[in-house]
N, C-alpha and C positions, 0 to 999 in steps of 0.2 A: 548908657542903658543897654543891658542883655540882651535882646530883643534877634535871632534867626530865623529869618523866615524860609520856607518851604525844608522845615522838619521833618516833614513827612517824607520826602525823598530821600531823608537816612540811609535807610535800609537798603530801596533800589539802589544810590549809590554806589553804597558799599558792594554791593552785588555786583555791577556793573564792572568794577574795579578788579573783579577777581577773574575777568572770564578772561584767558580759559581757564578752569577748576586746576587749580596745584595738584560769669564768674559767681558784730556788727559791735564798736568802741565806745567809749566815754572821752570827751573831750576835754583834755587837759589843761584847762584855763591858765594856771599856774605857768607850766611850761613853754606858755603862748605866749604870757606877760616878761617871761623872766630869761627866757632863752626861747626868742623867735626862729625860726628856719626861713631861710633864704629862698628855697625853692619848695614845691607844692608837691608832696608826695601823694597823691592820689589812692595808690596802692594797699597802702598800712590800713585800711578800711575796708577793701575788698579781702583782703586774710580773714578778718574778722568780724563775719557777721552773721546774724540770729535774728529771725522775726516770731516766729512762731515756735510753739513746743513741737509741733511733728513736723510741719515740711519748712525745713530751711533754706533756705534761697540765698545766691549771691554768696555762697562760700567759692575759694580760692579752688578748690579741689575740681571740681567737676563741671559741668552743664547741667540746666534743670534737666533732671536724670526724669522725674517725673513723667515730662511732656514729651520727651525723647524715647520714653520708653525705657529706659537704662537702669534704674532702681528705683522700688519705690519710698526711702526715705533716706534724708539726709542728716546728716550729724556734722557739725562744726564748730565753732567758736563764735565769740562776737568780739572784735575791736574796728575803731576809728579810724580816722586821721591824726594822726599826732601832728603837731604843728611846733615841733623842735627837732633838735638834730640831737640825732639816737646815738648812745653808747655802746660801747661793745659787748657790754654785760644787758643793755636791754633787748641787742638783736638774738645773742645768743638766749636768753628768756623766752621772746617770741618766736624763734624757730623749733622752741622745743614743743611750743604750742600750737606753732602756723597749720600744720595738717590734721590736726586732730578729725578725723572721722572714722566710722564704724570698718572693722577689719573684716568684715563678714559684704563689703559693699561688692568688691569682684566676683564671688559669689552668685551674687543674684544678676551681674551684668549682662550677660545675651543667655537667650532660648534658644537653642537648636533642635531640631528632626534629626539632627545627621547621626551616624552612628559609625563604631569602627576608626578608622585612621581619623574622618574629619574630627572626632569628638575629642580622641586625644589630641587633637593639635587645639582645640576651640580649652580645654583643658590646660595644655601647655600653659598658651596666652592670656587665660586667668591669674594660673602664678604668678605669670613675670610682671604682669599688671598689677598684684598684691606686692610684690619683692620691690616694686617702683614704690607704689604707696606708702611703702614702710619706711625706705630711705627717707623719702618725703619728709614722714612723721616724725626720721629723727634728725630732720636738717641737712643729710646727705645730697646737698642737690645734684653733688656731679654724677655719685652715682646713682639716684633716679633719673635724669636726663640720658645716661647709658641704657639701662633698664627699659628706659618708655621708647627709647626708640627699638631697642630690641623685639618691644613688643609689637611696637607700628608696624616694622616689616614685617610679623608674623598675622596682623592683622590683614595687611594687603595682600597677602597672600595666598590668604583665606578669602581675599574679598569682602571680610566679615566689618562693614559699614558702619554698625553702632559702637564695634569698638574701636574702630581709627576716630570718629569723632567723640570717643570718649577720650582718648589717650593725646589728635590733639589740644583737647582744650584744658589737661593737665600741665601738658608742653606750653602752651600759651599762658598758664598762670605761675608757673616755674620761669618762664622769661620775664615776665613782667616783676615778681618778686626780686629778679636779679636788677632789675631796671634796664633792663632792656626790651625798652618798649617798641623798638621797631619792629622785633623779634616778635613780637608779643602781640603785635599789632596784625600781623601777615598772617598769625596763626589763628588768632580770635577770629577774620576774614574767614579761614577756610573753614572755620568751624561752623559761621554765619553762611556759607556757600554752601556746604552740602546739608545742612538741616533743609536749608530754601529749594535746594537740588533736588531733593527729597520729598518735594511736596507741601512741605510745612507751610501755615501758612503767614503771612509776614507779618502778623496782629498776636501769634502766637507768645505766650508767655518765654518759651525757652530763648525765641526770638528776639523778646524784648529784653530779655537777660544780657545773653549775650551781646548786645546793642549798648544796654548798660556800663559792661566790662569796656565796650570799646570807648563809649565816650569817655572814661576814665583813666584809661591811655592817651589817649589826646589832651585829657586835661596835665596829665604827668610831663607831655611830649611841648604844654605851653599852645599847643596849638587848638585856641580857646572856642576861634569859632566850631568847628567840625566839633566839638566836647559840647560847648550851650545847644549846638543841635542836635547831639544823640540825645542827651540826657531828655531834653525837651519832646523830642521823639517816643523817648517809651512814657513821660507823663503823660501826653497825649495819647498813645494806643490807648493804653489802661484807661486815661478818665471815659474815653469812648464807647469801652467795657461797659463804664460804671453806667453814663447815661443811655445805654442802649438798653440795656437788660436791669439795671437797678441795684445797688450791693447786695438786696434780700436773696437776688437771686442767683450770683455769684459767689463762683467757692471764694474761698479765703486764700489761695495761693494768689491769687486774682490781684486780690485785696492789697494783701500784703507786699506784693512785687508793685503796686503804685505808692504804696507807702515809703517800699526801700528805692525806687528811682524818688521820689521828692526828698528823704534823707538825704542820697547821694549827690541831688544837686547842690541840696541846700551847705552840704559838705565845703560842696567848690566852691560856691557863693561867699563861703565865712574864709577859705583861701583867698581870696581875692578883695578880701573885705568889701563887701557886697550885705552890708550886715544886715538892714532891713528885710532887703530880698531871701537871704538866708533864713532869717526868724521866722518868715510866712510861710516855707516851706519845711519848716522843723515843726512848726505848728501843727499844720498839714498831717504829717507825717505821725506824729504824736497821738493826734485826736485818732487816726484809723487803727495805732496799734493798740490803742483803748479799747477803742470798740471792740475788737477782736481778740486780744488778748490777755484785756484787763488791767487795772492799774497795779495791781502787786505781780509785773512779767519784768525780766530782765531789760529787754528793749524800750517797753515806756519809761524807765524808768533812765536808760543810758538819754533817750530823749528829752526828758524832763532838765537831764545835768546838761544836754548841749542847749538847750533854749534859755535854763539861767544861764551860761556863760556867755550867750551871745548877750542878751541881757545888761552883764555887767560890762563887756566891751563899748554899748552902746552908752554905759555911763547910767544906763537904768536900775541903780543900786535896789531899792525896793522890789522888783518886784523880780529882780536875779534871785535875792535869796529868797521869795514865796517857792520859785522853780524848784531850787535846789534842795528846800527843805521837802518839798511835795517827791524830789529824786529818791532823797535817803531814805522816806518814808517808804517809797516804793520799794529801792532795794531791800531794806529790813525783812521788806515782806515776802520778796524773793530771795533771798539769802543772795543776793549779787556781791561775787568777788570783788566790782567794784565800788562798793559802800564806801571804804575808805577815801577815793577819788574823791566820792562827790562831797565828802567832810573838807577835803581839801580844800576843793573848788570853792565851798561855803567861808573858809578860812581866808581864802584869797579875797575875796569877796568886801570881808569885814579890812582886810588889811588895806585894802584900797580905799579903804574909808578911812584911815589908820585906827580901825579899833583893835587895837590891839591886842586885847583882854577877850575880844571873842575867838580872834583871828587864831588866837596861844588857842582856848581852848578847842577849837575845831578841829587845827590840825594836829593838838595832842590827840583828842579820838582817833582822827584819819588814820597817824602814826599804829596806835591799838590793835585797829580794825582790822588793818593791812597787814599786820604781822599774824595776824589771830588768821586771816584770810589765805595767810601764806602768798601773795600777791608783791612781788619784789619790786613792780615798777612804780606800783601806789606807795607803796614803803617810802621808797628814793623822794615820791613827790613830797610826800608829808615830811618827811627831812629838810627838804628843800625848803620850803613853808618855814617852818621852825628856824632854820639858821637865819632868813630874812627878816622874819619878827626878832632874833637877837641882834642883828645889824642894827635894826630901826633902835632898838634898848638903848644901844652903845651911843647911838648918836646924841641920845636926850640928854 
């Protein structure tokens, strides 16, 4: 059983640890069944994720920019965990996607009074902060990692505080993408160190984010305890949110940052095949991005496709595909890139039953959809699907 107790000393922890002072997918059921991975990539989910149409949270790029004061809106992507070993043509796919956010974000990054020399330097260090970004967006990591540090020492130098902890919690999610999470793990810490240094307070959202990200490295790093107790740690601030003050009266970043730490765990929980524990909190998670977002939103709808897939793992064929059918539906209604997935998913489904005549037809759509979606790695999936419905042919 999961079960860490004094979660709550997370965060002091982690504090403690740093003194002195020196982050949303479809789950590919298919890919799970048919090419399992070995090790627990955590990461591939923190690249990719979306709760809301205006404040995104838990993207790879930044710190809640929000609560930090840094910008005020985010742009990102949404992807998972994938739960197979990645080809070279899907890494190069998702890095061409991994940074996606608004070019116009450096821009809005710090306020100054100053005027004269300070402004052209506070100036300078927006570029170089754009010029990193951009590498970023197009997969360049080495040279954003050049970039961003270029800019750090221009930011220390200035003294100028919201941008060394904007730049490094860039640097920490550019480590962690490399998978290097020790790296990634030292830098998340000092990002968590001076927001806290800072006054912030330790219940704060930006807090719990970054808390988030770190449990997510330690689940990458296998080091499971320290991971069940961050994650466990920001569902607890947030439900404490909820019961102190009431959802009515809670914004919706709020909201949605307990939704996307119960996603996240529930993530871990289906890594580790945890499946029961995993479904309660996909449930969870599901039910608040309803409330809040509606059933025709990109996110309910990637949730609806991971609760049937856990679903059909559990062998609960019935009521896999209600989920997955109530997924598609959704995406149709949000034109989700990943509609074809969840036809997949649906396909996988039937084929496990060997029906195979639905199984053909399902992920003949998926195939359609995906190519019509322009979506290369749903493509690959429903491919995959099809050649396995022709094995099974052969064999009869």
């Amino acid at each position: 059983m999961i079960v860490v107790s004094n979660c709550r000393n997370f965060v002091k922890i982690m504090r403690l640890s740093l003194l002195p002072p020196v982050q949303h997918s479809r789950y590919s059921l298919l890919r799970f069944l048919y090419k399992p991975q070995t090790s627990i990539n955590m990461g591939e989910f923190i690249n990719y994720f979306r709760y809301s149409k205006d404040y995104k949270i838990g993207c790879s790029n930044f710190v809640d920019g929000v609560a930090l004061g840094l910008v005020s809106k985010h742009s990102c992507g949404h992807r998972g965990v994938q739960l197979y070993e990645k080809t070279e043509s899907e890494d190069k796919s998702r890095n061409q996607r991994k940074w996606m956010h608004s070019a116009l974000i450096a821009l809005t990054l710090f306020s100054t009074q100053s005027e004269g020399k300070e402004e052209k330097k506070d100036s300078e260090l927006i570029t170089m902060i754009k010029r990193g970004i951009l590498a970023l967006k197009r997969g360049e990591l080495q040279k954003a990692e050049q970039l961003l540090h270029v800019a750090l020492k221009s930011a220390q130098e200035t003294q100028n505080e919201l941008a060394i902890i904007y730049i490094y919690d860039l640097l920490a999610n550019l480590a962690y993408q490399r998978e290097e999470y020790l790296k990634a793990e030292k830098l998340f810490k000092e990002v968590l160190q001076r927001i806290l240094s800072g006054g912030m307070a330790e219940d704060d959202n930006a807090v719990v984010e970054i808390s988030l990200k770190l449990a997510s490295v330690y689940a990458s790093m296998f080091d499971y305890e320290k991971a069940v107790e961050g994650f466990q740690f920001c569902i607890a601030t947030q439900e404490d949110k909820i019961k102190k003050y009431g959802e009515k009266n809670l914004d919706e970043d709020t909201l949605l940052l307990w939704a996307m730490s119960m996603d996240w765990y529930a993530r871990f929980l289906l890594n580790i095949k945890k499946y029961d524990l995993a479904k309660k909190h996909f449930v969870k998670a599901y039910e608040m991005s309803e409330r809040i977002n509606g059933l025709g939103h990109e996110q309910t709808a990637v949730l609806l496709n991971d609760i049937g897939s856990v679903c059909s793992l559990q062998k609960d064929y019935t009521e896999a595909i209600e989920y997955l059918e109530k997924a598609i539906d959704a995406a149709r209604e949000c034109k989700s890139l990943d509609i074809g997935s969840f036809y997949v998913n649906l396909g996988t489904v039937y084929l496990q039953q060997s029906m195979i005549a639905e199984a053909e037809r399902c992920c003949k759509e998926g195939l359609i959809l995906s190519k019509k979606m322009e979506n290369k790695d749903a493509t690959e999936e429903a491919k995959i699907c099809l050649e396995e419905i022709q094995n099974l042919l052969k064999k009869k």
